[in-house]
N, C-alpha and C positions, 0 to 999 in steps of 0.2 A: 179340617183339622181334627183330629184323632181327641181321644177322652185324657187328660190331663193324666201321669202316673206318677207314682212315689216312686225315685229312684230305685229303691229297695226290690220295690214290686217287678220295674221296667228291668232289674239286670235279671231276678228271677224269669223272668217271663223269656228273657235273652238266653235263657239256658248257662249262665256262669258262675254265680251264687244263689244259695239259697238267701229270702228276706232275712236273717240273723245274720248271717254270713257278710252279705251287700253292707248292712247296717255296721258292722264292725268295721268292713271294708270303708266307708265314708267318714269313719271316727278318724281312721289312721291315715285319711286324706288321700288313699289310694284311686280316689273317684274323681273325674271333672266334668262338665257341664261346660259344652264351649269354652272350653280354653282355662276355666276357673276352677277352684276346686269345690268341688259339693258339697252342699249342709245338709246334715241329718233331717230328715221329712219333708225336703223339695220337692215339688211336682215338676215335671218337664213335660214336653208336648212329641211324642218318638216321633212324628212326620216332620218338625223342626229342628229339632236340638241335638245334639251332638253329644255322647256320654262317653265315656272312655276310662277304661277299668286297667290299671297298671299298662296305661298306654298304649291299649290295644281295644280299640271301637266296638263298644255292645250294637248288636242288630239285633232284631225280631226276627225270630224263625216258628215260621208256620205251623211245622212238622213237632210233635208232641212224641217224643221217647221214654219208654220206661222197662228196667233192665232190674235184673238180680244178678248180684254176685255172691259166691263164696270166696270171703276174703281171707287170706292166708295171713297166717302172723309174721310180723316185722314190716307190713306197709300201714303209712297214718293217714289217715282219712281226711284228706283234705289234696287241695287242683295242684296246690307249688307248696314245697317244705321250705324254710330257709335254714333247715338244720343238715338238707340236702341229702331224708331219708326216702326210702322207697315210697311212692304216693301211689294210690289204691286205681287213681287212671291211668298210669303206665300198664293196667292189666288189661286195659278195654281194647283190644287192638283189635283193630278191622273197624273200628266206628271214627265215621265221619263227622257225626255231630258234635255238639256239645253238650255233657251232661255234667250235672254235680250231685256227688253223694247225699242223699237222705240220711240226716242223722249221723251218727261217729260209732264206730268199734277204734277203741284206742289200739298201740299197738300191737299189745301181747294176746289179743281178743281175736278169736276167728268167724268166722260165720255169713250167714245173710245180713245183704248191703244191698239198699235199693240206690239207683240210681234216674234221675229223670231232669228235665228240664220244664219242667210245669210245675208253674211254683206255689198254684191252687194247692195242688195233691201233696207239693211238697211239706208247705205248711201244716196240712192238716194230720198227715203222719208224725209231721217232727214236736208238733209244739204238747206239753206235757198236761194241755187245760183236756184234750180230746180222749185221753186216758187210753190209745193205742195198746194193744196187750201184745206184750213180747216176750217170746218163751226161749231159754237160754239151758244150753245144756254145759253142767257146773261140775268136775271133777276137784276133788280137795282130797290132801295130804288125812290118812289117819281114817279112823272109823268116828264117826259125826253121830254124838248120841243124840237120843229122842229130845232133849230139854235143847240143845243147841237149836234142831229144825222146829221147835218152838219158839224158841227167841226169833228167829230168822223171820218168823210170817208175822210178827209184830211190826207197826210203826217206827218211823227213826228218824230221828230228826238231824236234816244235813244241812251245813248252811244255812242255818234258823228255817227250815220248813221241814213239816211231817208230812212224811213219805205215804203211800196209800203201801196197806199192807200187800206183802207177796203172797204168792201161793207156791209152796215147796213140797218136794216129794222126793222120798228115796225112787233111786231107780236101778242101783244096786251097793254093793258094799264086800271088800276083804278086809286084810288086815291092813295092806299099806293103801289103799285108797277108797273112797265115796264119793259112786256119781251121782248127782241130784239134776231133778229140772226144777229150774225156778221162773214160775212166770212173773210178770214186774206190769202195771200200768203207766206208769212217768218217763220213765227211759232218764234221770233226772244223772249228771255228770260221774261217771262212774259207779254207780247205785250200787252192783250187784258186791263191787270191791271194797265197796263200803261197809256195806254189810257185812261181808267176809271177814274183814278188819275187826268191825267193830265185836263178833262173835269168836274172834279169835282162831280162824283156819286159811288156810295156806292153800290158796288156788292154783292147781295143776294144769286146768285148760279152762278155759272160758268159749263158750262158739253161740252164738245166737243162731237159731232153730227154725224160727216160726216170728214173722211181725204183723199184724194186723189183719191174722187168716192166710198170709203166703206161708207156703212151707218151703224150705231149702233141698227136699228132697234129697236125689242122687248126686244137684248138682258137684262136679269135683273141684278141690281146692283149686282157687286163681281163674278159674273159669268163668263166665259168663251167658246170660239167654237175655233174649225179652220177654216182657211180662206177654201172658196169652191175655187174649181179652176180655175172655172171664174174669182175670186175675186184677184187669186194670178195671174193668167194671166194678168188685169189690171195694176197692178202694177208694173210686168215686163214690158211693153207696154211703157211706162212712162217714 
Protein backbone atom coordinates (compact mmCIF):
# COMPACT_ATOMS: atom_id res chain seq x y z
CA UNK A 1 0.00 0.00 0.00
CA UNK A 2 1.54 3.31 -1.13
CA UNK A 3 1.93 6.46 1.52
CA UNK A 4 -1.62 8.01 1.94
CA UNK A 5 -1.89 11.58 -0.27
CA UNK A 6 -3.92 14.76 -0.21
CA UNK A 7 -5.84 14.86 -3.14
CA UNK A 8 -4.52 18.25 -3.90
CA UNK A 9 -1.03 16.79 -3.80
CA UNK A 10 -2.00 13.31 -5.80
CA UNK A 11 -3.59 15.41 -8.91
CA UNK A 12 -0.41 17.66 -8.68
CA UNK A 13 1.78 14.85 -8.71
CA UNK A 14 -0.76 13.43 -11.78
CA UNK A 15 0.50 16.22 -13.81
CA UNK A 16 -3.19 18.19 -14.10
CA UNK A 17 -3.39 20.90 -11.50
CA UNK A 18 -1.28 22.71 -9.60
CA UNK A 19 -2.11 22.16 -5.39
CA UNK A 20 -4.21 25.67 -5.47
CA UNK A 21 -5.70 24.89 -8.62
CA UNK A 22 -6.70 20.84 -7.53
CA UNK A 23 -7.91 22.72 -4.18
CA UNK A 24 -10.34 25.20 -6.05
CA UNK A 25 -11.02 22.29 -8.21
CA UNK A 26 -12.49 20.08 -5.05
CA UNK A 27 -14.44 23.37 -3.66
CA UNK A 28 -16.36 23.38 -7.15
CA UNK A 29 -16.95 19.62 -6.66
CA UNK A 30 -15.21 19.01 -9.87
CA UNK A 31 -13.24 16.09 -8.10
CA UNK A 32 -14.59 12.39 -6.94
CA UNK A 33 -13.15 9.67 -5.00
CA UNK A 34 -14.75 6.35 -5.98
CA UNK A 35 -17.76 7.38 -7.44
CA UNK A 36 -18.33 10.33 -4.61
CA UNK A 37 -17.34 13.68 -4.66
CA UNK A 38 -14.27 14.92 -2.71
CA UNK A 39 -13.58 16.89 0.42
CA UNK A 40 -11.06 19.42 0.75
CA UNK A 41 -7.81 17.74 2.59
CA UNK A 42 -8.79 14.05 1.91
CA UNK A 43 -6.05 11.57 1.77
CA UNK A 44 -6.61 8.67 -0.75
CA UNK A 45 -4.41 5.56 -1.10
CA UNK A 46 -3.22 6.11 -5.46
CA UNK A 47 -2.65 1.89 -5.42
CA UNK A 48 -6.56 1.75 -4.28
CA UNK A 49 -8.72 4.58 -4.99
CA UNK A 50 -9.97 5.88 -7.98
CA UNK A 51 -9.76 9.92 -8.46
CA UNK A 52 -11.37 11.52 -11.36
CA UNK A 53 -11.08 15.10 -12.34
CA UNK A 54 -14.07 16.46 -14.67
CA UNK A 55 -14.52 12.88 -15.51
CA UNK A 56 -11.61 11.96 -16.75
CA UNK A 57 -9.09 9.52 -14.24
CA UNK A 58 -5.98 11.01 -12.66
CA UNK A 59 -2.85 8.49 -12.98
CA UNK A 60 0.64 8.77 -11.84
CA UNK A 61 3.12 9.42 -14.28
CA UNK A 62 6.59 8.69 -13.66
CA UNK A 63 8.17 10.92 -16.14
CA UNK A 64 8.90 14.50 -14.63
CA UNK A 65 8.49 17.54 -17.37
CA UNK A 66 9.43 20.93 -17.37
CA UNK A 67 8.99 23.49 -20.22
CA UNK A 68 9.32 27.32 -20.88
CA UNK A 69 7.11 29.28 -22.90
CA UNK A 70 6.93 32.65 -24.44
CA UNK A 71 3.48 33.32 -24.12
CA UNK A 72 1.68 35.48 -26.67
CA UNK A 73 -1.12 37.90 -25.64
CA UNK A 74 -4.73 36.88 -26.00
CA UNK A 75 -4.23 33.26 -24.50
CA UNK A 76 -5.37 32.76 -20.46
CA UNK A 77 -3.43 30.72 -18.47
CA UNK A 78 -5.18 28.04 -17.45
CA UNK A 79 -6.01 23.70 -19.03
CA UNK A 80 -10.07 24.63 -20.28
CA UNK A 81 -11.63 28.26 -20.40
CA UNK A 82 -15.41 28.27 -20.09
CA UNK A 83 -15.38 31.70 -21.49
CA UNK A 84 -13.95 29.39 -24.57
CA UNK A 85 -10.77 31.79 -24.93
CA UNK A 86 -7.54 30.76 -26.34
CA UNK A 87 -5.76 28.57 -23.49
CA UNK A 88 -1.86 28.73 -23.23
CA UNK A 89 -1.89 24.54 -23.86
CA UNK A 90 -3.17 24.69 -27.24
CA UNK A 91 0.45 26.20 -27.96
CA UNK A 92 2.42 22.94 -26.57
CA UNK A 93 1.93 20.91 -29.62
CA UNK A 94 3.88 17.88 -30.10
CA UNK A 95 3.64 17.01 -26.19
CA UNK A 96 2.32 13.92 -25.09
CA UNK A 97 2.33 14.44 -21.63
CA UNK A 98 0.52 16.31 -19.37
CA UNK A 99 1.45 19.49 -17.99
CA UNK A 100 -0.08 22.62 -16.05
CA UNK A 101 1.13 26.13 -16.06
CA UNK A 102 3.27 27.47 -13.08
CA UNK A 103 1.73 30.51 -11.95
CA UNK A 104 -0.62 33.10 -14.47
CA UNK A 105 0.34 35.82 -16.97
CA UNK A 106 -3.28 37.19 -17.49
CA UNK A 107 -4.41 37.84 -20.81
CA UNK A 108 -2.95 41.04 -22.20
CA UNK A 109 0.61 39.87 -20.32
CA UNK A 110 3.22 38.23 -22.60
CA UNK A 111 6.23 36.43 -21.53
CA UNK A 112 7.93 33.30 -19.72
CA UNK A 113 5.63 30.61 -18.59
CA UNK A 114 6.89 27.66 -16.95
CA UNK A 115 5.16 24.59 -17.34
CA UNK A 116 5.73 21.15 -15.43
CA UNK A 117 4.05 18.41 -13.82
CA UNK A 118 5.97 18.15 -10.50
CA UNK A 119 4.11 19.62 -8.10
CA UNK A 120 7.09 19.86 -5.44
CA UNK A 121 8.72 22.43 -7.99
CA UNK A 122 5.55 23.67 -8.82
CA UNK A 123 4.63 24.90 -5.48
CA UNK A 124 7.72 26.28 -4.56
CA UNK A 125 7.90 28.64 -7.47
CA UNK A 126 4.21 29.57 -7.28
CA UNK A 127 3.64 30.12 -3.74
CA UNK A 128 4.40 33.96 -2.60
CA UNK A 129 5.93 32.87 1.09
CA UNK A 130 9.32 31.61 -1.06
CA UNK A 131 9.84 35.21 -2.49
CA UNK A 132 10.60 33.88 -6.14
CA UNK A 133 12.15 37.08 -7.92
CA UNK A 134 10.49 37.84 -11.24
CA UNK A 135 11.78 40.47 -13.67
CA UNK A 136 9.16 41.87 -16.06
CA UNK A 137 9.87 44.14 -18.90
CA UNK A 138 7.02 47.18 -18.55
CA UNK A 139 6.44 49.68 -21.38
CA UNK A 140 3.96 52.75 -20.32
CA UNK A 141 2.24 55.48 -22.17
CA UNK A 142 4.11 59.24 -21.58
CA UNK A 143 7.41 59.94 -20.01
CA UNK A 144 7.43 58.40 -16.21
CA UNK A 145 9.20 61.13 -13.88
CA UNK A 146 11.74 60.30 -11.35
CA UNK A 147 8.98 60.79 -8.16
CA UNK A 148 6.52 58.28 -9.94
CA UNK A 149 9.72 55.38 -10.15
CA UNK A 150 9.72 56.30 -6.57
CA UNK A 151 6.61 55.66 -5.58
CA UNK A 152 6.60 52.51 -7.55
CA UNK A 153 9.61 50.69 -5.44
CA UNK A 154 7.61 51.63 -2.25
CA UNK A 155 5.12 49.04 -0.40
CA UNK A 156 1.37 48.64 -1.35
CA UNK A 157 -1.02 47.34 0.24
CA UNK A 158 -3.47 45.06 -2.02
CA UNK A 159 -6.22 43.14 -0.67
CA UNK A 160 -5.18 44.04 3.00
CA UNK A 161 -1.48 42.80 2.50
CA UNK A 162 1.75 44.75 1.97
CA UNK A 163 3.53 43.98 -0.80
CA UNK A 164 7.52 43.49 -0.57
CA UNK A 165 8.80 46.52 -2.29
CA UNK A 166 9.91 46.34 -6.10
CA UNK A 167 13.00 47.12 -7.70
CA UNK A 168 12.45 49.55 -10.88
CA UNK A 169 14.61 50.99 -13.36
CA UNK A 170 14.50 53.06 -16.46
CA UNK A 171 15.58 51.26 -19.28
CA UNK A 172 14.88 53.90 -21.71
CA UNK A 173 12.39 56.72 -22.47
CA UNK A 174 10.96 59.32 -25.59
CA UNK A 175 8.13 61.44 -25.58
CA UNK A 176 5.32 58.90 -26.21
CA UNK A 177 6.66 56.02 -24.20
CA UNK A 178 8.95 54.46 -21.09
CA UNK A 179 10.35 51.16 -20.86
CA UNK A 180 11.04 50.11 -17.27
CA UNK A 181 12.20 46.71 -15.75
CA UNK A 182 10.50 45.91 -12.71
CA UNK A 183 11.44 43.16 -10.63
CA UNK A 184 8.63 41.90 -8.04
CA UNK A 185 9.30 39.00 -5.24
CA UNK A 186 5.34 37.87 -4.53
CA UNK A 187 4.05 37.49 -7.98
CA UNK A 188 0.74 38.37 -5.72
CA UNK A 189 -2.67 38.72 -8.36
CA UNK A 190 -1.90 41.20 -10.98
CA UNK A 191 0.82 43.21 -8.73
CA UNK A 192 2.65 44.89 -11.56
CA UNK A 193 -1.13 46.36 -12.75
CA UNK A 194 -1.72 47.34 -9.71
CA UNK A 195 0.75 49.35 -9.27
CA UNK A 196 0.45 50.83 -12.57
CA UNK A 197 -3.08 51.89 -11.51
CA UNK A 198 -2.40 52.83 -8.30
CA UNK A 199 0.59 55.31 -9.81
CA UNK A 200 -1.46 56.42 -12.51
CA UNK A 201 0.22 55.09 -16.01
CA UNK A 202 -1.21 53.25 -18.83
CA UNK A 203 0.62 49.95 -19.72
CA UNK A 204 1.49 49.45 -23.21
CA UNK A 205 3.05 45.92 -22.98
CA UNK A 206 3.69 43.89 -20.05
CA UNK A 207 6.24 40.56 -20.84
CA UNK A 208 7.83 38.79 -17.93
CA UNK A 209 11.64 38.28 -18.73
CA UNK A 210 13.35 36.46 -16.24
CA UNK A 211 11.54 33.87 -13.03
CA UNK A 212 13.58 32.41 -10.51
CA UNK A 213 17.07 32.72 -12.57
CA UNK A 214 15.48 31.33 -15.93
CA UNK A 215 15.74 33.78 -18.69
CA UNK A 216 13.41 33.91 -21.64
CA UNK A 217 16.24 34.53 -23.94
CA UNK A 218 15.73 34.34 -27.84
CA UNK A 219 12.80 32.12 -27.15
CA UNK A 220 10.03 33.30 -30.03
CA UNK A 221 6.44 34.21 -29.25
CA UNK A 222 4.09 30.99 -28.91
CA UNK A 223 7.04 28.82 -28.95
CA UNK A 224 8.19 26.38 -26.53
CA UNK A 225 11.68 24.15 -25.18
CA UNK A 226 12.37 22.22 -22.07
CA UNK A 227 14.16 23.28 -19.27
CA UNK A 228 18.03 22.08 -19.69
CA UNK A 229 19.13 20.45 -16.62
CA UNK A 230 21.13 23.06 -15.35
CA UNK A 231 17.93 24.99 -15.54
CA UNK A 232 15.76 22.34 -13.61
CA UNK A 233 18.67 21.83 -11.13
CA UNK A 234 18.23 25.62 -10.31
CA UNK A 235 15.05 25.33 -9.39
CA UNK A 236 15.36 22.32 -7.35
CA UNK A 237 18.30 24.26 -5.42
CA UNK A 238 15.68 26.99 -4.39
Amino acid sequence: MSEPLRISKYLSECGILSRRAADEAIRSGKVTVNGRTAQLGEKIDPDNDEVFYCGKKAELSGKRIYIMMNKPVGYVTTLKDEKNRKCVTELLTGLNERVYPIGRLDIMSEGLLLFTNDGDIANKVMHPRYSKEKVYELKVSGIVRNEILDAMRKPFVMDGYTTMPAEVRKISSDEKSTTLEITIREGRNREIRNICEIVGLKILMLKRVSEDGLNLGELKSGSWRYLTAQEIEMLRKK
